[in-house]
C-alpha positions in Angstrom: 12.2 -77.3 75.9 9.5 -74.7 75.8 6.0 -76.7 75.4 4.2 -77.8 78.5 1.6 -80.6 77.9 -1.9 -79.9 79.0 -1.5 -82.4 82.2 1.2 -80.5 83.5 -0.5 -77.0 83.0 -3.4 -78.5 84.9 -1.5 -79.8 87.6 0.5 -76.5 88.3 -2.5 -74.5 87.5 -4.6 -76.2 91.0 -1.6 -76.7 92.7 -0.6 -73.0 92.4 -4.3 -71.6 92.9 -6.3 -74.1 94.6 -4.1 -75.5 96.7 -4.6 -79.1 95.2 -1.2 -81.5 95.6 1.1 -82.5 93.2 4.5 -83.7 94.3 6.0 -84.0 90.7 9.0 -86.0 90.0 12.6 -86.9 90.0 14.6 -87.6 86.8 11.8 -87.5 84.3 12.0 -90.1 81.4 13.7 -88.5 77.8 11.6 -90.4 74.6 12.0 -90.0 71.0 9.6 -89.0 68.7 9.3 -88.8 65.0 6.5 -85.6 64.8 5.4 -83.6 67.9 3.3 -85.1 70.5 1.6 -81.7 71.2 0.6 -80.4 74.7 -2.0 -83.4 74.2 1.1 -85.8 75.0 -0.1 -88.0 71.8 2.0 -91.4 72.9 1.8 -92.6 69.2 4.6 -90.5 67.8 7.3 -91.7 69.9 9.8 -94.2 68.8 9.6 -98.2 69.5 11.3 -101.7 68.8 14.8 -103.3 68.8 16.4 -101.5 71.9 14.7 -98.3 72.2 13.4 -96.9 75.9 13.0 -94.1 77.3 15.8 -92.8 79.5 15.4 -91.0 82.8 17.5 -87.4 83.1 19.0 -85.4 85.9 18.4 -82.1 86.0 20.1 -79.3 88.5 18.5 -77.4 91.1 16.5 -74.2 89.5 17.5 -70.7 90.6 15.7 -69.0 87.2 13.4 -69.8 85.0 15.4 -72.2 83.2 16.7 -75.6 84.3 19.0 -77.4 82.1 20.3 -81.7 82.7 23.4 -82.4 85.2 24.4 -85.2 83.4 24.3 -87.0 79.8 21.2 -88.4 78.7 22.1 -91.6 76.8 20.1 -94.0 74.9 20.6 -97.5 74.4 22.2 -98.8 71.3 19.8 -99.2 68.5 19.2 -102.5 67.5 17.1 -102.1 64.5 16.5 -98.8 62.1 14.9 -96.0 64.5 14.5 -93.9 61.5 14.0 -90.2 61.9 13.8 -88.4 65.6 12.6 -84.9 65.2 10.9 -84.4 68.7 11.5 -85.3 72.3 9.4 -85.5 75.3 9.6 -85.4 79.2 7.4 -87.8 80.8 6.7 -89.1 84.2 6.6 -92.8 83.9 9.2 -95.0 81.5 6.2 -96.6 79.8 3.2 -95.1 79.5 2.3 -92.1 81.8 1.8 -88.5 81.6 3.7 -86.4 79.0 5.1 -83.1 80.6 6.9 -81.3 78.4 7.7 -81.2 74.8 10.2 -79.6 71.7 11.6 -80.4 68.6 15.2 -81.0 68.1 17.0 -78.0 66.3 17.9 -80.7 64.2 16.4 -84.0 63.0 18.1 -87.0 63.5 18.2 -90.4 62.0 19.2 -93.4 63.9 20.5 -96.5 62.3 21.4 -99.8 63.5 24.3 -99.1 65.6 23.8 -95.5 66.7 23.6 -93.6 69.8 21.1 -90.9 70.6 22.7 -88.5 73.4 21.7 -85.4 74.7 24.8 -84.2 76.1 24.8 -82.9 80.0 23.3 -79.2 80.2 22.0 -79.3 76.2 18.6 -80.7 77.1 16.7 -77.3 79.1 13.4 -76.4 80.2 11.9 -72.7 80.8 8.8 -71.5 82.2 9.0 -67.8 81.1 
């Protein structure tokens, strides 16, 4: 994951030069998105209906510039046709909220009635390089 949303560069920005707070987050929430959300964190692309949430992820403890998950990330069951899931997001709220990072999926998915979107556990990365 390689595109950090316009919030986030803010927040680190004055928190890294000016001293302002930002105590970030635990577990951000994983949504789907059928085009790019761009740094703007545009909430209008992601996914909706039948069973579909986002899902919070665990990441490990940096040491580098890249962090990867811990553990799966593993969306519900859809209940209805999701259609096609190109992009996914990081965000800091399960509804609503602020967008903080963003990628497309080396490969678009579709997600029928049935299916089950999982990232599995280390697959889903972010770096700050």
């Amino acid at each position: 994951m390689a595109e950090m949303s316009n919030y986030l560069e803010i927040k680190l920005l004055n928190l890294t030069l000016n001293g302002t707070s930002y105590a970030g987050m635990n577990n951000p929430f994983v949504s789907l998105h059928t085009t790019d959300p761009t740094d703007a964190g545009t909430p209008s692309t992601e996914k909706s209906g039948g069973s579909y949430t986002r899902v919070a992820a665990s990441f490990a403890t940096a040491s580098t510039g890249v962090v990867a998950t811990d553990a799966d990330v593993t969306f519900p069951t859809a209940t209805t046709t999701l259609g096609i899931v190109a992009y996914i997001g990081l965000w800091d709220a399960v509804s609503g909220g602020n967008m903080l990072y963003h990628t497309a999926l080396d490969t678009p998915k579709t997600l029928d009635v049935g299916d089950i979107f999982k990232i599995q556990s280390g697959n889903l990365t972010v770096e700050l390089a």
